[in-house]
C-alpha positions in Angstrom: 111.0 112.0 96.9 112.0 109.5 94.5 110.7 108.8 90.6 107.9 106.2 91.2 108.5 102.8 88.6 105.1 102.9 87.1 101.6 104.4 87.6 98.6 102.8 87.2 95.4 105.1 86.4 97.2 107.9 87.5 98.4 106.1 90.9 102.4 106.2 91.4 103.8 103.3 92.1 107.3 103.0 94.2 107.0 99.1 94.7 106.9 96.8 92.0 104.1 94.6 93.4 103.8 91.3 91.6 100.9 89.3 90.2 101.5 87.1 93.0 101.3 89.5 95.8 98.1 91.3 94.0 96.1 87.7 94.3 97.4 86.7 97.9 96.4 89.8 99.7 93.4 90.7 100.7 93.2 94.4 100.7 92.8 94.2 97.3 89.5 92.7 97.1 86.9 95.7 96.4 83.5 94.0 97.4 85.1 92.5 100.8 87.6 94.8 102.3 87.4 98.3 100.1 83.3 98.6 100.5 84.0 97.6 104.3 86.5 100.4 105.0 84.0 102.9 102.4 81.0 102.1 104.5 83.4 102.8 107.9 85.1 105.9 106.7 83.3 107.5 104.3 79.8 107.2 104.8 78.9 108.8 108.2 75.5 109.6 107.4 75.2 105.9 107.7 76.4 105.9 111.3 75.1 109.0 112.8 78.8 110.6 112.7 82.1 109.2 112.1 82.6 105.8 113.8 86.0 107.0 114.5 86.0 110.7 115.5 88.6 109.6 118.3 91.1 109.0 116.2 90.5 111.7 114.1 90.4 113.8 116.9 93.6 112.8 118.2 95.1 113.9 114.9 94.3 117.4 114.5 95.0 117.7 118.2 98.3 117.0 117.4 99.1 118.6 114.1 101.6 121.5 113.7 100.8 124.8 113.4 103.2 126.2 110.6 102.9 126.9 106.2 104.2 124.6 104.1 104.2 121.5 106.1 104.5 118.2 104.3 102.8 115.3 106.2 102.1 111.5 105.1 99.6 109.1 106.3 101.2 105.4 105.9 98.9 102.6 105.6 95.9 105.1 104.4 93.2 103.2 103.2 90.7 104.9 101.5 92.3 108.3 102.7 90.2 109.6 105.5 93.4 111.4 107.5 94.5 112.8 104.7 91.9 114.0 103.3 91.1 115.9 106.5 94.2 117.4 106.6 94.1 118.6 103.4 90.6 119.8 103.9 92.1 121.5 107.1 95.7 122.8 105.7 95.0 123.2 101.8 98.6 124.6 101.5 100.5 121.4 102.8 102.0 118.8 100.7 100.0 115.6 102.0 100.7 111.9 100.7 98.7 108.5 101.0 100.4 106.0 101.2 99.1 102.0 101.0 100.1 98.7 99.7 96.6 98.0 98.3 95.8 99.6 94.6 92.5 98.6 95.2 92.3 101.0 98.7 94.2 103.8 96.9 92.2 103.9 93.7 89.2 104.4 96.0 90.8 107.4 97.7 91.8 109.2 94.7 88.4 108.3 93.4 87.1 110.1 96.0 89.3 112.7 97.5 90.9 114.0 94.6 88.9 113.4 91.9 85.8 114.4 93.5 83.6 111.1 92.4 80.4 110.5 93.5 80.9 106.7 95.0 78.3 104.1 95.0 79.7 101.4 97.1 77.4 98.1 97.2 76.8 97.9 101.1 73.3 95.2 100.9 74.4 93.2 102.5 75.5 94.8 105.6 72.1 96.3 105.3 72.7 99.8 104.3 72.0 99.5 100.7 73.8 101.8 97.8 74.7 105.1 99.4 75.8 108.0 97.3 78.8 109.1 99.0 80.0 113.0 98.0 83.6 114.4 98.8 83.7 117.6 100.7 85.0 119.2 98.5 84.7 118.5 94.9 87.2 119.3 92.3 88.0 119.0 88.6 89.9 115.3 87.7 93.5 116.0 86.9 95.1 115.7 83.7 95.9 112.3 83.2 99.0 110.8 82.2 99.8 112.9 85.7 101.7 116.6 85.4 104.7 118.0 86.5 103.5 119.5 88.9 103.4 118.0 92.5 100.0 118.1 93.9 99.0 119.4 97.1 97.1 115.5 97.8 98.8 112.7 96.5 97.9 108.8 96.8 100.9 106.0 95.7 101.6 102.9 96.6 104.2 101.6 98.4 105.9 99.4 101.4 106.0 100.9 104.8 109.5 99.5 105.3 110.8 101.1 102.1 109.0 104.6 101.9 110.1 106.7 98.6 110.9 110.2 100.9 114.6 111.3 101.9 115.6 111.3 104.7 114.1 114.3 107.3 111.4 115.2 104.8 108.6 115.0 106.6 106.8 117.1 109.9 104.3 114.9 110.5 103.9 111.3 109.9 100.2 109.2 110.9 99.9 105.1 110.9 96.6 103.3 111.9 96.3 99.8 111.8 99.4 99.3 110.5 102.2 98.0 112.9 100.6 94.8 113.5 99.4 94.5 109.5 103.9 94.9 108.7 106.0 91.9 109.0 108.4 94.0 110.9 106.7 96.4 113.2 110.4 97.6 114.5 112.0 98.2 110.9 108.9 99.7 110.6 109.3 102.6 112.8 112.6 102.6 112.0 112.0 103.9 108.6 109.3 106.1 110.1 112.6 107.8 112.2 114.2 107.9 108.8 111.4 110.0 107.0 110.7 112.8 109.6 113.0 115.6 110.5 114.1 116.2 113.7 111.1 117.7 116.1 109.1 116.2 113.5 106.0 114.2 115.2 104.7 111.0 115.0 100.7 109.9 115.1 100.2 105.7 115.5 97.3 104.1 116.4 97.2 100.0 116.3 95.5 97.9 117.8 98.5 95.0 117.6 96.7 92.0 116.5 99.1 90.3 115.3 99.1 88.5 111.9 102.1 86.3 112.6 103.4 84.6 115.9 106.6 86.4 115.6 104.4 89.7 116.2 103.5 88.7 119.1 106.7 87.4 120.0 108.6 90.7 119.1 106.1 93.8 120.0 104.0 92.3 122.6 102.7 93.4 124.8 103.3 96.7 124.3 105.8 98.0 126.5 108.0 96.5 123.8 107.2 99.2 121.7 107.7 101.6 124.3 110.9 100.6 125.1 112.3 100.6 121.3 110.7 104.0 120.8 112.2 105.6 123.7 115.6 103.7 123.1 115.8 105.1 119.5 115.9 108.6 120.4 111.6 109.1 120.0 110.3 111.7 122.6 106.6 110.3 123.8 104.2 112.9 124.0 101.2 110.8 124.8 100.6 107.2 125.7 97.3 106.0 125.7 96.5 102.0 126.5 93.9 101.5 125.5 92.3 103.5 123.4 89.1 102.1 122.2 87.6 102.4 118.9 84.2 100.7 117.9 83.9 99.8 113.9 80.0 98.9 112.8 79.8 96.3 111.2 76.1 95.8 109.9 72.9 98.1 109.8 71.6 95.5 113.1 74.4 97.3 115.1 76.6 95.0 115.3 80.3 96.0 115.5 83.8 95.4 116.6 86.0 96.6 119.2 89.5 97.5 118.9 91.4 97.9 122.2 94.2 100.2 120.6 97.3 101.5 122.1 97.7 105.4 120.8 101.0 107.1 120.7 102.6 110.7 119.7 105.9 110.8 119.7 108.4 113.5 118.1 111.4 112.3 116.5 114.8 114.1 118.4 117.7 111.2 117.8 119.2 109.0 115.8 118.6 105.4 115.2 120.8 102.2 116.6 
């Protein structure tokens, strides 16, 4: 893994995101987007259980078996995936990994810091929940150590990730390939990253930002097709794969109608 070019409150940085880019995108507004994604993935007791137990599901059906696995979850959030997994294999190397600071100071916050999070949900009706990690730890030393540790959040681009190549055994994307603005360079890099046999986790729900999105990788036997001809072995397909985020107290909520691949990595790239 390469040196990151800066930190910022402990974060590693391995993209040198302007001022520009900070103001223009909107996973970096706390109040909108990073108490939305709080309220969905960390605050269960608000839902009656974790709106998206399918997804998660489909994750630890799927990881390895094995000591000393090292697994990244691209376009993380506020690390739910990999903070189960670390929860579930203490003695893997797992990495975050997200464009937004904003998202990744909030996982740290909570997953390896251990802080008590008091996210301002009003006005979606569920008030100021105190939200508790699992498993709460003592804050690292800060600037950061040496040592590499076992849960890591950083920030950078999904099209330029900061591991060699074949360095990963497990690799997870949600709601990302539609969110790129290359969905095909995309999983191209992913092919990169992961060492042969290694396995792939994405779940998207490919709506589209950009017309050429939906020009390129829909629908999405597109995908399929560029998968299968770069040298990807599909172990599951599933279209669709619904997943239902609340949005209020009211019950109100969206529907994603996902697509939900596993694939292992086993060739080469054209």
């Amino acid at each position: 893994m390469r040196q990151p070019i800066s930190y910022r409150r402990g974060i590693p940085f391995y993209y040198d995101k302007s001022e520009t880019e900070f103001s223009k995108d909107v996973y970096e507004r706390y109040d909108e987007l990073v108490t939305r994604q709080t309220a969905l993935h960390l605050a269960d007791e608000l839902h009656g259980g974790y709106p998206f137990q399918a997804l998660l599901d489909l994750m630890l059906d799927h990881l390895p078996n094995g000591d000393g696995f090292r697994v990244a979850d691209i376009g993380c959030s506020v690390g739910r995936l990999a903070g189960e997994i670390h929860l579930r294999r203490p003695g893997w190397e797992v990495h975050g990994i997200d464009l937004s600071y904003q998202m990744l100071r909030q996982a740290n916050d909570y997953w390896v810091k251990g802080e008590v999070l008091r996210p301002n949900l009003a006005r979606y009706g569920w008030g100021m929940p105190s939200l508790q990690t699992p498993h709460p730890r003592q804050r690292p030393a800060y600037p950061p150590s040496e040592e590499q540790p076992r849960l890591q959040f950083s920030l950078a681009r999904a099209e330029d990730l900061p591991f060699a190549d074949a360095s990963l055994d497990y690799l997870l994307n949600t709601f990302l390939l539609d969110r790129v603005p290359d969905p095909f360079a995309t999983l191209n890099e992913f092919a990169r990253v992961l060492r042969p046999g290694g396995r792939m986790v994405a779940v998207t729900p490919l709506n589209f930002l950009t017309p050429g999105g939906w020009r390129d990788a829909h629908p999405p036997v597109k995908i399929l097709g560029h998968l299968q001809k770069s040298g990807w072995k599909i172990l599951d397909w599933q279209d669709p794969f619904v997943l239902t985020e609340p949005m209020d107290a009211r019950g109100n909520a969206v529907r994603w109608s996902c697509i939900a691949v596993v694939a292992e990595r086993s060739g080469v790239v054209d």
